[in-house]
C-alpha positions in Angstrom: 52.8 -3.6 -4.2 54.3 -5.3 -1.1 52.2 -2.1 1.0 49.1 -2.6 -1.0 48.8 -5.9 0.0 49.9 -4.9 3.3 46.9 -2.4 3.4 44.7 -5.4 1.6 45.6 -8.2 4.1 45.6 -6.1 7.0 43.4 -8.1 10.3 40.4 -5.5 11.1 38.4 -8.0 13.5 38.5 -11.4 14.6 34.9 -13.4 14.1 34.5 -16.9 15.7 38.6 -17.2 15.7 38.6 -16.4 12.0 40.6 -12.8 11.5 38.7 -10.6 9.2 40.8 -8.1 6.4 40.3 -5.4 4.4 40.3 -7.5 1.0 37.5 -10.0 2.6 35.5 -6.9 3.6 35.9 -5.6 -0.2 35.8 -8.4 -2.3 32.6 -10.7 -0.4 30.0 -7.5 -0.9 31.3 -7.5 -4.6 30.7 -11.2 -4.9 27.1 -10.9 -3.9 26.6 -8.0 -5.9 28.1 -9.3 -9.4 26.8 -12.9 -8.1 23.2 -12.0 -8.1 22.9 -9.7 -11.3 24.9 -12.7 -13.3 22.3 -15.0 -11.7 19.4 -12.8 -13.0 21.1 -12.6 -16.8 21.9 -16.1 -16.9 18.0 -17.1 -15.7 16.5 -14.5 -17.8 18.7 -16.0 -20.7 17.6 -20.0 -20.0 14.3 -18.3 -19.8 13.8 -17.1 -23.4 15.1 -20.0 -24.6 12.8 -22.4 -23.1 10.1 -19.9 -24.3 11.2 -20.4 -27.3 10.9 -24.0 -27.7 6.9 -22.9 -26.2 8.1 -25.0 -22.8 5.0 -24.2 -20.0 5.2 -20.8 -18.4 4.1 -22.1 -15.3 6.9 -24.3 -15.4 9.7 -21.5 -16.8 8.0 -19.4 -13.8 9.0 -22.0 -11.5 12.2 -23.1 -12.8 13.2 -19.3 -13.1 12.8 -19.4 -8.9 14.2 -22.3 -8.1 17.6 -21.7 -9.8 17.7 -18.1 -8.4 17.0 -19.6 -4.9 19.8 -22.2 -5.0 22.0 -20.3 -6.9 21.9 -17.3 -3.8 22.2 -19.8 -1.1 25.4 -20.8 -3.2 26.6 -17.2 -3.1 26.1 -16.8 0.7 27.9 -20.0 1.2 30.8 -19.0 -0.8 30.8 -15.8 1.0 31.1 -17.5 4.4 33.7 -19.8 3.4 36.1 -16.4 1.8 34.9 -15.0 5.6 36.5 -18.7 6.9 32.6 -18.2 9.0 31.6 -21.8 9.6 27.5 -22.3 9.4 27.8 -23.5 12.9 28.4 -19.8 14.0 25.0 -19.0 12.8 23.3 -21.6 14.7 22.9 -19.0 17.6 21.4 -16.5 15.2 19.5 -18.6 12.8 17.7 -20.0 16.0 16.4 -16.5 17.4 15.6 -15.6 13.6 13.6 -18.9 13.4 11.8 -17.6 16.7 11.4 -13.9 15.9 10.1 -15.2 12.2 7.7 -17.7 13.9 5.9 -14.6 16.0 6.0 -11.6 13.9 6.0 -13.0 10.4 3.3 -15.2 10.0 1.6 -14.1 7.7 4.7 -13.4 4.8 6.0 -17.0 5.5 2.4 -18.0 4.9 2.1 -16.3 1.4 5.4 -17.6 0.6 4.9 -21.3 1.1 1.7 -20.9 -0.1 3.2 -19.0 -3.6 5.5 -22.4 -3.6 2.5 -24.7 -3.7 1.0 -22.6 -6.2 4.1 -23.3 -8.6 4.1 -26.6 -7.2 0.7 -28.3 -7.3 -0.4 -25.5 -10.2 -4.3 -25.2 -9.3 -3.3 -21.6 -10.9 -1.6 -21.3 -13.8 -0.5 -17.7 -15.6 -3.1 -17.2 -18.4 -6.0 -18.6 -16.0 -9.2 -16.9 -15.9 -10.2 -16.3 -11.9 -13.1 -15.4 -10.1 -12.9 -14.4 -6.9 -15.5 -13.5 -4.6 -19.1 -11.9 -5.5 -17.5 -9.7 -8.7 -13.8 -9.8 -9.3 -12.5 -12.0 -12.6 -9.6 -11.1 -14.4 -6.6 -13.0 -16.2 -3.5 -14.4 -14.0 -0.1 -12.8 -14.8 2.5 -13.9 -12.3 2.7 -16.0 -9.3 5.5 -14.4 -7.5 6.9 -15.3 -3.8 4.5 -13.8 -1.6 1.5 -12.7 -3.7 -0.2 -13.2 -7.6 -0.5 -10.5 -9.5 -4.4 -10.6 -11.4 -5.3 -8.5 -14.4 -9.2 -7.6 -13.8 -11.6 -7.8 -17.2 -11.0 -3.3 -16.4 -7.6 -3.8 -16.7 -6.8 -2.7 -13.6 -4.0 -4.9 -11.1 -4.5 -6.9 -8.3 -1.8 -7.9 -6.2 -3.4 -11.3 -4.0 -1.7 -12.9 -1.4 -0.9 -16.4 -2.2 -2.6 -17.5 1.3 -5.8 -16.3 0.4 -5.9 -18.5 -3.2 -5.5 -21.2 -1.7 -7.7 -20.9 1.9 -10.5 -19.7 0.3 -12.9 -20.5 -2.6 -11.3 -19.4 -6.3 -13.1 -20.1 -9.5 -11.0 -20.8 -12.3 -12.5 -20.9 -15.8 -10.2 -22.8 -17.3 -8.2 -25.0 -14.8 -8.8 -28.0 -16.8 -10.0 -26.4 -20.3 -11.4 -23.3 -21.6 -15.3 -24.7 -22.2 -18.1 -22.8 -20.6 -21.9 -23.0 -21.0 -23.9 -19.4 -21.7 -27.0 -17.9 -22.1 -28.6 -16.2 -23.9 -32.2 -14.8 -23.4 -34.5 -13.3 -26.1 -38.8 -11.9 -25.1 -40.4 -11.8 -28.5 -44.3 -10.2 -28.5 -47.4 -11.8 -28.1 -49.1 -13.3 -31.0 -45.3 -14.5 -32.5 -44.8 -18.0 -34.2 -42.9 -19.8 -31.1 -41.9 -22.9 -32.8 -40.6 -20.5 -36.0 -38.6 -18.1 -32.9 -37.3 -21.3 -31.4 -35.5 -22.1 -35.0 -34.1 -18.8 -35.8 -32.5 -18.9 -32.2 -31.2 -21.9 -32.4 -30.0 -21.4 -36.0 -28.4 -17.8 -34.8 -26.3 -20.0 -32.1 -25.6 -23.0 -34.2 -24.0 -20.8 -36.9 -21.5 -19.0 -34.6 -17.4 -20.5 -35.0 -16.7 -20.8 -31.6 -20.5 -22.8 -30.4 -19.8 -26.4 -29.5 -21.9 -28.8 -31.5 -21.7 -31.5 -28.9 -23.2 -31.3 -26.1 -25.6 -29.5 -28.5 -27.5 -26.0 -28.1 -31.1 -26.0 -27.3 -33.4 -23.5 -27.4 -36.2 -23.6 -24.1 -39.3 -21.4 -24.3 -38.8 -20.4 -20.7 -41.8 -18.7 -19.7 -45.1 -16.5 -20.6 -43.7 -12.7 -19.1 -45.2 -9.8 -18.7 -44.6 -7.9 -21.9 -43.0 -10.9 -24.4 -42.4 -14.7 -24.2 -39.5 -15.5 -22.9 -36.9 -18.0 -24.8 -33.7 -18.9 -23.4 -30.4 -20.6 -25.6 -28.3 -22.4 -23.8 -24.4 -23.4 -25.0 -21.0 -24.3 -24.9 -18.2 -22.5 -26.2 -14.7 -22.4 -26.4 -13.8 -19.4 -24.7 -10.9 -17.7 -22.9 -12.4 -15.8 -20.0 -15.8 -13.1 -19.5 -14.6 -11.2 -22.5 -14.8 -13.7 -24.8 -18.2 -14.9 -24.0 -19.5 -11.8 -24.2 -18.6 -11.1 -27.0 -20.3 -14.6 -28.3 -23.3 -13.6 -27.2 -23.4 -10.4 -28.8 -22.2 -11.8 -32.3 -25.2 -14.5 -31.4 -27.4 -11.6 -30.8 -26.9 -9.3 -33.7 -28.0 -12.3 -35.9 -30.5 -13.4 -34.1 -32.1 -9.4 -34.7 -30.9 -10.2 -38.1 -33.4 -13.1 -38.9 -36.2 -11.6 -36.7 -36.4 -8.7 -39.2 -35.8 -11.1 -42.2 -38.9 -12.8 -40.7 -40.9 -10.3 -39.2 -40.5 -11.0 -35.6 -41.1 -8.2 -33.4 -38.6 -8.3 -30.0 -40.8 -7.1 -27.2 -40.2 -4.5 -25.2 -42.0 -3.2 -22.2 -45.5 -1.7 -22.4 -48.1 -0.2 -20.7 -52.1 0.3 -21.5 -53.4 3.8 -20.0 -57.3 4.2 -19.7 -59.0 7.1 -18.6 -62.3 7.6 -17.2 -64.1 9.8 -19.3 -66.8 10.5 -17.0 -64.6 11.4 -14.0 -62.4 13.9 -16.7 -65.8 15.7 -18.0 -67.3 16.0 -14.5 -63.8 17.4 -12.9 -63.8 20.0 -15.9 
């Protein structure tokens, strides 16, 4: 034993005064290691049980990172002091780092204070509905350090970076609530009853679960087209996102098809008149 510990306690290098052994060497990477996996169960752990009591999950998301943070600054302190390493020895190091991070690593310290806000301020919250840019809408999953992770409507992942959510203009559906007014647009033919069309819209939308009846739907006969007269219902639903309101409008749709044949309305559809010259035929014959 009296060797063992010989072996254990036996002075490798000397650090800021402070002599360095075999035991410190063995026993700090160990810490660290068993530290940050207990950390990990023991946030996980808190974590289902605040989802259990149906706590926010913006706010388990950022409680979840904030104990993980302190709770690994903790660790490297501890470490330091088993090393005897004061912090002052670092102040050397932690200013070049400070420098070398300040040139080269804009962009990552960016996303990651950036990502903070997010979890912060909440503008985004996991379950919103984004849009971003000209065509891109999908479902917000996780806000992580230095980028958001976005399911599209295709299903397909998007990894953003944090930086760009907040320095550039983001739609979100349903930042404050999950109301959103549609359209949708019916041509009937010529010759068709437009106050009667105008009802069975309107009574097509009103009958659908998930219209609003305040503010109310109304039904505008938009315009005279070229093939059908043009009536456009306008709404408010509750709705989670694109899919949902799509699928509104189809339910809205299908009945709307359903009283148009109940009352004999046609639904135009494009056509074309084709006269020949029956003098220039028999004279080309």
């Amino acid at each position: 034993m009296e060797k063992l510990s010989d072996i254990l306690f036996l002075k490798l290098f000397v650090i800021n005064q402070q002599e360095i052994t075999i035991f410190q060497i063995i026993i700090v990477p160990l810490l660290l290691v068993l530290g940050f996996l207990f950390l990990r169960m023991l946030s996980g752990s808190i974590a289902k049980r605040l989802e259990a009591r149906n706590v926010n999950a913006d706010a388990i998301h950022l409680f979840r990172r904030v104990f993980f943070v302190i709770g690994a600054l903790l660790l490297f302190m501890t470490a330091l002091g088993i090393l005897g390493i004061p912090l002052t020895a670092f102040a050397f190091v932690s200013g070049a780092i400070a420098i070398g991070v300040g040139f080269g690593a804009q962009n990552i310290i960016n996303n990651f204070i950036s990502g903070w806000i997010l979890m912060w301020e909440r503008p985004i919250k996991i379950g919103d509905f984004l849009e971003l840019g000209d065509s891109t809408r999908g479902t917000v999953e996780a806000i992580n350090t230095r980028s958001t992770r976005i399911r599209r409507v295709d299903g397909v992942h998007l990894l953003v970076p944090n930086s760009y959510l907040l320095e550039n203009t983001v739609v979100n559906w349903t930042l404050v609530d999950k109301l959103a007014r549609n359209l949708v647009r019916v041509g009937v033919a010529y010759g068709s009853p437009v106050k009667k069309v105008a009802e069975l819209i309107k009574q097509a939308v009103v009958e659908h679960e998930n219209v609003l009846a305040d503010p109310a739907p109304s039904v505008i006969f938009e315009d005279f087209g070229d093939n059908a007269l043009i009536f456009d219902a306008y709404f408010w639903a509750n709705s989670n996102g694109d899919r949902g309101l799509r699928e509104i409008r189809s339910d809205i749709r299908f009945r709307i098809e359903e009283l148009f044949n109940e009352n004999d309305i046609v639904i135009a559809f494009p056509q074309r008149d084709v006269h020949i010259d029956g003098e220039v035929f028999i004279k080309k014959s």
